[in-house]
C-alpha positions in Angstrom: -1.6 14.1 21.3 -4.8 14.6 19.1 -7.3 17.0 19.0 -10.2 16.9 21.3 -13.2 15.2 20.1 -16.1 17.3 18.3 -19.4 17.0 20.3 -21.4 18.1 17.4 -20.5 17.0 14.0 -21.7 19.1 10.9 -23.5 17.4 7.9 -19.9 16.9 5.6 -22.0 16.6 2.5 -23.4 19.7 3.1 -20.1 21.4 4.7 -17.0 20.0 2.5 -18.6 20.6 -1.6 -17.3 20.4 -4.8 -17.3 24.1 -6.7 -15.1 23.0 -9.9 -13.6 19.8 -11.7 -11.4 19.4 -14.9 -8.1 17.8 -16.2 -5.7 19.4 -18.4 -3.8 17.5 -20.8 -0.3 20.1 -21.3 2.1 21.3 -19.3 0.4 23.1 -16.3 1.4 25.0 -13.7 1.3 22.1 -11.0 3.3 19.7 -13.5 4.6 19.0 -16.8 2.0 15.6 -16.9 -1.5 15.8 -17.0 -3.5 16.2 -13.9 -7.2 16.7 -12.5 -7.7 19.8 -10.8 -10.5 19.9 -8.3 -11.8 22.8 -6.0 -13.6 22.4 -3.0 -15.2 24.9 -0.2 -15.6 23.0 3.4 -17.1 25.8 5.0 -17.3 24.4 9.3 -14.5 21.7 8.8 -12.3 24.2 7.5 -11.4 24.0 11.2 -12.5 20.3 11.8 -9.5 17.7 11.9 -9.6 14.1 11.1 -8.2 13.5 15.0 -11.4 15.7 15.8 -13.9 13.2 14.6 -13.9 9.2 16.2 -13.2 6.8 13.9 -12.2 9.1 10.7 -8.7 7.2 10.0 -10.3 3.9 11.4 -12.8 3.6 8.5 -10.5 5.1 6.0 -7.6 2.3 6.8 -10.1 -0.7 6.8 -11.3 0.8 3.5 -8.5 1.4 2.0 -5.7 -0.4 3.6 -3.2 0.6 0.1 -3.2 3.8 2.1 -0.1 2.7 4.5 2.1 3.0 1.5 1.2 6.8 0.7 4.7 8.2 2.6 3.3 11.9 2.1 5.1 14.4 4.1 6.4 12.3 6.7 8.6 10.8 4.0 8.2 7.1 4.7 5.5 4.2 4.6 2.6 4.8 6.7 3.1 8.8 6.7 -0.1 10.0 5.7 -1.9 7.2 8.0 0.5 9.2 10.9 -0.9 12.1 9.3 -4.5 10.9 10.2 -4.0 10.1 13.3 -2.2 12.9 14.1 -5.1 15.7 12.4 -5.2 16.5 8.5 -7.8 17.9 6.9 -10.6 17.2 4.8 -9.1 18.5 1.2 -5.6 16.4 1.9 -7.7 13.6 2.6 -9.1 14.0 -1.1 -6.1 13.8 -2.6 -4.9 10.8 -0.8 -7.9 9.2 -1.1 -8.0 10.1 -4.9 -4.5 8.8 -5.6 -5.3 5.5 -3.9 -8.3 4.5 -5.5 -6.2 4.7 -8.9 -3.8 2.8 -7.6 -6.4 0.2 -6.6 -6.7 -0.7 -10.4 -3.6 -0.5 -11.6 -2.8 2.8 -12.2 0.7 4.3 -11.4 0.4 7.3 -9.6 1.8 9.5 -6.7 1.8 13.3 -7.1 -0.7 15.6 -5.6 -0.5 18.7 -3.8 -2.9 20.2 -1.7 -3.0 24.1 -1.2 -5.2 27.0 -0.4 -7.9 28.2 -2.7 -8.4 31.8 -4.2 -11.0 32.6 -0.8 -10.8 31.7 3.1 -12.2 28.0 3.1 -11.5 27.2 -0.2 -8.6 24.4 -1.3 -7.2 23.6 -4.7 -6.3 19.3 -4.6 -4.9 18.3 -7.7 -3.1 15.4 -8.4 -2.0 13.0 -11.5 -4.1 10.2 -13.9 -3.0 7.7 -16.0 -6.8 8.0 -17.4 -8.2 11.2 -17.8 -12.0 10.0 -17.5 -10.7 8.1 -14.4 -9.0 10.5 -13.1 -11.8 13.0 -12.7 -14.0 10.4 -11.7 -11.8 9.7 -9.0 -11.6 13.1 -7.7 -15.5 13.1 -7.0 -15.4 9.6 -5.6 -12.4 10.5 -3.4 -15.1 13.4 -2.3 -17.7 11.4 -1.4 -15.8 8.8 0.2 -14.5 11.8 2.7 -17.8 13.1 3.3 -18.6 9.6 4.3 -15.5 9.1 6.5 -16.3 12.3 8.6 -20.2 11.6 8.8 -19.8 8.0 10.2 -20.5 6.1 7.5 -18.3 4.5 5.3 -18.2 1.1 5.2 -17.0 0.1 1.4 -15.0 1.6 -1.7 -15.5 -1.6 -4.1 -18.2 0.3 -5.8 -16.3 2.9 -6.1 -13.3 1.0 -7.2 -15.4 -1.4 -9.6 -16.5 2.0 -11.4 -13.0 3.0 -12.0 -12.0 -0.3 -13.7 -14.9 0.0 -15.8 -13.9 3.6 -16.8 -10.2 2.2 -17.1 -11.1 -0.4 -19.8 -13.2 2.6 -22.4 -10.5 4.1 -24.4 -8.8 6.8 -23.4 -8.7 10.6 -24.4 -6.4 11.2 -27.4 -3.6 12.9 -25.7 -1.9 16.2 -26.9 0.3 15.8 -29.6 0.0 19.4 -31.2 3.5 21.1 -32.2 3.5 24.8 -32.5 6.5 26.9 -33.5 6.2 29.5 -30.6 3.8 30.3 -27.7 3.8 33.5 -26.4 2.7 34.3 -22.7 2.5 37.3 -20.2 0.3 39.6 -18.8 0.5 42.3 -22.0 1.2 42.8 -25.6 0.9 39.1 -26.4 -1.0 39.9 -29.2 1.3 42.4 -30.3 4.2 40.2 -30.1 2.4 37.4 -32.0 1.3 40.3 -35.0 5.1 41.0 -34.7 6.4 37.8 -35.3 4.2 37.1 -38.3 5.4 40.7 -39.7 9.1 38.8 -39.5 8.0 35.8 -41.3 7.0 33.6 -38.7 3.6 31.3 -38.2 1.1 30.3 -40.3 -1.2 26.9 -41.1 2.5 24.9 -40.9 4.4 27.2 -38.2 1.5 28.2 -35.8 2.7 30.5 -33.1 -0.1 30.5 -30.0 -0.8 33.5 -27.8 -1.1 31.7 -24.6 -3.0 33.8 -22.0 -1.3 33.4 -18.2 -5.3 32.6 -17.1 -5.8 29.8 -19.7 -2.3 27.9 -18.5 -3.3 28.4 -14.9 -7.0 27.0 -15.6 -6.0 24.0 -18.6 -2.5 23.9 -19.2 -1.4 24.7 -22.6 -3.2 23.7 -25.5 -0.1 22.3 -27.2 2.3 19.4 -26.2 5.7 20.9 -28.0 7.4 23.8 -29.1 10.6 24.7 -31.5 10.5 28.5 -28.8 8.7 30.5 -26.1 8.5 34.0 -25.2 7.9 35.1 -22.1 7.4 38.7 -22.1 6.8 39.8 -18.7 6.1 37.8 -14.8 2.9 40.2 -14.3 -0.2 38.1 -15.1 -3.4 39.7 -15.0 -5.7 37.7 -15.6 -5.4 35.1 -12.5 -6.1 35.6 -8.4 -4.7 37.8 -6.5 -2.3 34.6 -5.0 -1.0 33.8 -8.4 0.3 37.3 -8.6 3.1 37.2 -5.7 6.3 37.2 -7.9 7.4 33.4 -6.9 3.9 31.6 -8.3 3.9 34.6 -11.6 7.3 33.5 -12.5 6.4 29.8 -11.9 2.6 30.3 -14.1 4.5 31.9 -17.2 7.5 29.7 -17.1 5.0 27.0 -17.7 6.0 27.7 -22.0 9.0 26.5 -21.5 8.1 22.7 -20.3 6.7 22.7 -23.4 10.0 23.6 -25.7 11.9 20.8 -27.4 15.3 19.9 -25.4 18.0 22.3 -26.3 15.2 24.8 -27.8 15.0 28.9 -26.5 13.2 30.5 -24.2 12.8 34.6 -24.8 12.8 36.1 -21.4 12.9 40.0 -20.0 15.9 40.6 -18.8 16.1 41.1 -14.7 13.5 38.3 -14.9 16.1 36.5 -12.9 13.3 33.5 -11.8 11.9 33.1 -15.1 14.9 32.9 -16.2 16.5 30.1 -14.0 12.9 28.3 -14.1 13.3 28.0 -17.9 16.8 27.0 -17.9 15.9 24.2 -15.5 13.3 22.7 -17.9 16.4 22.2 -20.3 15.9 25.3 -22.8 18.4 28.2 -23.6 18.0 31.8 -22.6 17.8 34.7 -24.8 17.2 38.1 -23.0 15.7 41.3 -24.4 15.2 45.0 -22.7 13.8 48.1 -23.9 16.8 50.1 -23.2 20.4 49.2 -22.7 20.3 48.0 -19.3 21.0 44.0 -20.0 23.3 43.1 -17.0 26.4 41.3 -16.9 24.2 38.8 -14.5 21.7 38.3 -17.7 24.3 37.6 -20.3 26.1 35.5 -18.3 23.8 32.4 -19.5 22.1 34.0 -22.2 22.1 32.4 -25.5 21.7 35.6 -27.1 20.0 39.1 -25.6 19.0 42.2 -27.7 18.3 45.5 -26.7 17.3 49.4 -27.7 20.1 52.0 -28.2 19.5 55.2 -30.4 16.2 53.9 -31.2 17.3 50.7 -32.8 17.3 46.5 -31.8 20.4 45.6 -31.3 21.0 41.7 -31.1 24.2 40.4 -29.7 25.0 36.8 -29.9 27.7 34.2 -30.6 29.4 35.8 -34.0 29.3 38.9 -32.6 26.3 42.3 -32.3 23.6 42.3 -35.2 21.8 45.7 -35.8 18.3 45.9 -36.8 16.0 48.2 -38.3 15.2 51.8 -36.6 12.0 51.0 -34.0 8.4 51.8 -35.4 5.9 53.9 -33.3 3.1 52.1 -34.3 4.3 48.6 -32.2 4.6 48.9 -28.2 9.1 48.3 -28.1 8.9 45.1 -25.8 6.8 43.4 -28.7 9.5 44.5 -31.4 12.0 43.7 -29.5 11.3 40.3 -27.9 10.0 39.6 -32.0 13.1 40.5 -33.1 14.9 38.2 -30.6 12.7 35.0 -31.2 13.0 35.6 -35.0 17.0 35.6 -34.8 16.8 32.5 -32.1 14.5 31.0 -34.9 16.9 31.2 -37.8 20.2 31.2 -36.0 20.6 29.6 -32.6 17.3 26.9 -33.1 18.4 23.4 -33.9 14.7 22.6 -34.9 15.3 19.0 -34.5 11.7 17.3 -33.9 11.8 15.7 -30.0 9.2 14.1 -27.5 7.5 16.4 -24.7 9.7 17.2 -21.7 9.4 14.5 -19.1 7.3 14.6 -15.9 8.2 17.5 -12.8 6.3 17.6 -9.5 6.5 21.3 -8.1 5.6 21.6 -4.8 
């Protein structure tokens, strides 16, 4: 059963518009493999199905016939053409459409995700390159191609497609190959933490260590492809929408550091951070847990690499070999950034293997 037909039919290139465009290089919060990112507002068909309008799918099949192999949801061949058929929307059709018109040269790709923007009627579509120049190229093609599905007139993609291969043949953007020692994310006392670290010894020209705002991994991924460590010193960004806030997409954004960390590398994490902490572990890095006060629970030591805590005003570290005592706490640094310091510094020159490896491999999340 499909929708009923729309008697009146809004101008798409007016209604369904592009409002931002980039790529990120880094591990992101979408994936650990580049991807274009692309935001779009579609104002009247934010309610305005591809079953609404006659011969939406029609044109897009006879355009694009690849398009029977995209299994989307459905999980098999011809899912996204059931899809279609059935009513999907304009910004689901971008990606689709996107993904297929790399595939029409060559290009190996297959993940995009589709999901609601930061205001009613806007949608985030991002998806994966090979290329990046083709990639975002293909994002506003697959918009225009859209726009001319819903208005009626699309008869072609080979200019389209042509445009890619052409794109496909320039060289391609260096990709990231920067090493860092540790990136440090959160929504507080980043810079604190970094000051703290440096105090201990660590970073410099060699040894960098990269205070990686939550806002700058949501928008470009981080600007580094691998690190020896990673702090994560809290799952309360506040520098990103209200939606990235809810506690399952926080602990997702700032766990993003740890795709970055070299297999068998640490991840400093609060303790209670339960999410964060299982996120991090599933990317293939080690836990080390730190608190403020003595409250580190069986539950967090359980698969913690190490964990250090306060009592009577001092870090304590306990690991492997036994409990490590530190120096009393200073009232000039906030505890969390001595603490978690303290932590990374000990993971650094204890529990690190520093053995040099490749980036983490790809992960879709949906």
């Amino acid at each position: 059963m499909t929708d009923p037909e729309l008697p009146v039919r809004p101008d798409p290139a007016l209604e369904i518009r592009m409002t931002a465009l980039h790529a990120t290089r880094g591990a992101n919060y979408w994936s650990r493999e580049p991807i274009t990112r692309m935001d779009v507002v579609v104002g009247a068909y934010e309610d305005i199905s591809s079953a609404q309008v006659p011969g939406v799918t029609a044109s897009l099949v006879a355009t694009m016939p690849g398009l029977v192999e995209h299994r989307c949801s459905i999980g098999e061949r011809g899912g996204f053409i059931a899809r279609l058929r059935r009513g999907t929307y304009a910004p689901h059709i971008i990606e689709h459409v996107a993904l297929e018109l790399q595939e029409s040269i060559g290009h190996d790709v297959g993940y995009g995700r589709t999901r609601g923007g930061d205001v009613p009627g806007e949608y985030t579509v991002v998806f994966e390159h090979v290329h990046e120049g083709v990639g975002v190229r293909a994002a506003a093609l697959a918009l225009d191609i859209v726009q001319r599905a819903f208005a009626g007139t699309l008869d072609s993609v080979e200019p389209a497609v042509t445009e890619l291969r052409a794109l496909a043949a320039l060289p391609r953007a260096a990709p990231l190959r920067a090493r860092v020692l540790c990136g440090i994310t959160g929504g507080a006392l980043r810079g604190e933490t970094r000051a703290e670290l440096h105090r201990l010894g660590f970073g410099g020209d060699d040894d960098l260590v990269v205070d990686v705002a939550p806002g700058y991994i949501l928008q470009a991924g981080l600007p580094y492809s691998h690190s020896d460590a990673a702090i994560v010193l809290d799952d309360q960004p506040t520098d990103v929408p209200e939606r990235y806030r809810d506690p399952e997409r926080a602990a997702r954004l700032v766990s993003v550091v740890g795709d970055a960390v070299n297999p068998g590398g640490f991840v400093v994490a609060p303790a209670r951070a339960w999410d964060v902490q299982d996120r991090v572990r599933d990317a293939g890095c080690r836990v080390a847990v730190f608190a403020t006060d003595d409250r580190i629970s069986t539950k967090d030591k359980k698969v913690a690499a190490a964990a250090a805590w306060v009592s009577d005003g001092r870090v304590v570290i306990e690991h492997a070999d036994g409990l490590l005592e530190r120096d009393p706490l200073r009232e000039d640094t906030p505890a969390a950034a001595q603490v978690a310091a303290a932590l990374c510094a000990f993971g650094l020159s204890e529990i690190e293997p520093r053995v040099p490896a490749s980036p983490a491999t790809a992960r879709g999340v949906a």
